[in-house]
C-alpha positions as CSV (number, residue, x, y, z in Angstrom):
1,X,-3.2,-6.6,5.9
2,X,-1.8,-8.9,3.1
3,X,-5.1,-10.9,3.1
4,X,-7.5,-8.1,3.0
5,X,-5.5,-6.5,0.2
6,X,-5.8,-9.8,-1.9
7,X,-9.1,-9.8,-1.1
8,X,-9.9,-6.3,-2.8
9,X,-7.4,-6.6,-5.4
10,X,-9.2,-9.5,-6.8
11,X,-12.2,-7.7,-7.6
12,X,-10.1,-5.1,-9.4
13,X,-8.5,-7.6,-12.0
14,X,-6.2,-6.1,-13.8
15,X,-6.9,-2.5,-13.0
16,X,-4.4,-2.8,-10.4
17,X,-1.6,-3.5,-9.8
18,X,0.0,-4.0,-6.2
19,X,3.4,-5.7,-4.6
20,X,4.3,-6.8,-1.1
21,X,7.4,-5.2,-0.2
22,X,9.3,-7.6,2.4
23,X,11.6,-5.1,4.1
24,X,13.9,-8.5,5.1
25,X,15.2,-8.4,1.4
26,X,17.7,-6.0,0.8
27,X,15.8,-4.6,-2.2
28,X,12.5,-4.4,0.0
29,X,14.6,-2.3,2.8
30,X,15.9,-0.1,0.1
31,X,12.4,0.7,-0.8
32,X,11.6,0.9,3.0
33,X,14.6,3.4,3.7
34,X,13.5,5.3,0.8
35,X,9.7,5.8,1.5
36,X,10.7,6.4,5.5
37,X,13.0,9.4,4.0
38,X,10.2,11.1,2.4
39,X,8.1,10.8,5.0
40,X,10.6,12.3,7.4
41,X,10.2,9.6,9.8
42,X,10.0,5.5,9.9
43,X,7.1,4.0,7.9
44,X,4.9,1.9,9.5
45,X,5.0,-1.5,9.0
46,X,2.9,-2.7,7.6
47,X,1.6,-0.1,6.0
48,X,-0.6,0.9,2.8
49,X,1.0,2.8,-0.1
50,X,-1.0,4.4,-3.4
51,X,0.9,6.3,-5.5
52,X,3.8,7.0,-3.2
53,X,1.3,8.4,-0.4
54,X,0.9,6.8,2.8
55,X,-2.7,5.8,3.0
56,X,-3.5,3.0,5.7
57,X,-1.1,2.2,8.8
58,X,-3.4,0.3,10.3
59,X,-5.4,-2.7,8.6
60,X,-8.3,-1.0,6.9
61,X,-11.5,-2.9,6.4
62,X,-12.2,-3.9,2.7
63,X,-14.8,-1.2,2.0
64,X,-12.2,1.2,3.3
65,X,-9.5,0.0,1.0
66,X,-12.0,-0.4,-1.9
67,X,-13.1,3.4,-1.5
68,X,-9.6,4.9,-1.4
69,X,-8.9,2.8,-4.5
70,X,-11.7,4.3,-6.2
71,X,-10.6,7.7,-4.8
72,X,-6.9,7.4,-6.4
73,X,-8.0,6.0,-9.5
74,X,-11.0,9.1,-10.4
75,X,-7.7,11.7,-9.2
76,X,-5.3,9.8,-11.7
């Protein structure tokens, strides 16, 4: 999933922004703890978050990812 969202985050420069969360560091399982709370049940991992929504638990292909982006960033 890391790889593909590279990929597409290239093309978007510095239009976005994006971080790996690695749920092995304590700061990363705090975040994990916290997003799995408001979702009333564990994330998936891995997973895809935009603007605190759940948007991909499965790797999406890069179109996929790419159009979603597009979708978030006309909403915001």
């Amino acid at each position: 999933m890391t790889r593909v969202v590279e990929t597409v985050a290239a093309e978007y420069g510095d239009r976005l922004n994006w971080e790996k969360i690695v749920t092995k560091d304590l700061a990363g399982a705090k975040r994990y703890q916290d997003f799995s709370k408001s979702l009333g049940r564990p994330a998936p991992v891995p997973c895809i978050v935009i603007e605190g929504e759940l948007v991909f638990d499965a790797t999406p292909s890069t179109e996929a990812l790419k159009a979603c982006i597009d979708r978030f960033c006309k909403t915001s």
